[in-house]
Each structure stands twice: as C-alpha cells, then as structure tokens.
Residue, then its C-alpha position, 0 to 999 in steps of 0.5 A: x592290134x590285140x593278139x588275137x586280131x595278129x594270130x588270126x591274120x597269120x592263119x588267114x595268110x596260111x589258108x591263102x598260101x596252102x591254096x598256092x597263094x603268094x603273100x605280096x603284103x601284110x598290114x599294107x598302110x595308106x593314108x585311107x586305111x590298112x588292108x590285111x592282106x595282099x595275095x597274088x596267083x593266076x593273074x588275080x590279085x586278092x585284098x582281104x579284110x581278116x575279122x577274127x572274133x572270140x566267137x560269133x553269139x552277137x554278129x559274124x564278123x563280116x558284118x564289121x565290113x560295112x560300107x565305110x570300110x569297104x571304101x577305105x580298102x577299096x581307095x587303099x588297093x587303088x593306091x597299091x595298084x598305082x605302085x605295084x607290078x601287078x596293077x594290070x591284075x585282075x582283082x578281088x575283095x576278100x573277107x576272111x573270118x576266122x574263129x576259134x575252133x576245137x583244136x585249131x581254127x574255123x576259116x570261112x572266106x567270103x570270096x568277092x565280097x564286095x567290088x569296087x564300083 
C-alpha cells in the first residue's frame, strides 16, 4: 500500500472513532482479501472499504468497489465474525472515500453501501 492509501485509512479511522466508534481491527487479512477497517459501537459492527484518491476528475472512488470486491469484503467479514466476540452483532459495509481537501481532508462515507446477501 502507497502513503497515501496508509494515511487516508488512518483519517478514516479518525472520522470513525470522533463518532464514538471503537477501532477493533486495521488491515484485517484472510485468504479472501483485506478489510480496512472494523469498527464496533451500539451493538453495530462496521466493515469499511477506505478508497483514498489524489482527486476525483475520472471516478469517485466508491466505484472501485465493484461487485467482486464486495464479495471478497463480505466472505473476509464472514470469516471475522467466525472468530470474533462481536459475531451476534448487527453489521454494516461501509465505503469510505477520503480526498485531499484545502487544508485537511474531504470524508464522505457511504454508510450501507452494499449488503451481504
């Protein structure tokens, strides 16, 4: 992962956590792919897809999260739920997109972004 994929997952994890959110996992890896974060509050786990771009002139970077991807995160997360204290959890898929801004960073996550079916 390049520094700026690293940095704009930490400000997503940021965003997260000043909504109250706990961090449980960063980089979580299986044998079906990587979530980027796993978040837990209010009997809710979160699995969010961070897309961090230099700017957004030819897509947003949700759209990197197409269908394939969204299997892998879900068969990843089924796997974490397998092993995991919060598996009776209600959950979520998040996509998080995260571009430079004057000064700082633009954050718009995309809450219930896609479902496991």
């Amino acid at each position: 992962m390049n520094e700026l994929g690293r940095t704009g997952e930490a400000v997503a994890a940021k965003y997260y956590q000043r909504q109250g959110w706990l961090l449980l996992d960063h980089n979580y890896r299986t044998r079906f792919g990587e979530i980027d974060l796993i978040l837990y509050k209010e009997d809710t786990l979160v699995f969010a897809e961070v897309k961090t771009r230099s700017d957004d002139r030819f897509a947003a970077p949700a759209e990197a999260v197409n269908a394939a991807k969204q299997r892998r995160i879900i068969k990843a997360a089924g796997q974490y739920l397998q092993h995991s204290p919060y598996g009776d959890s209600l959950v979520r898929f998040d996509v998080v997109e995260v571009l430079p801004a004057a000064g700082g960073w633009q954050i718009h996550c995309i809450q219930h972004a896609f479902e496991a079916d």
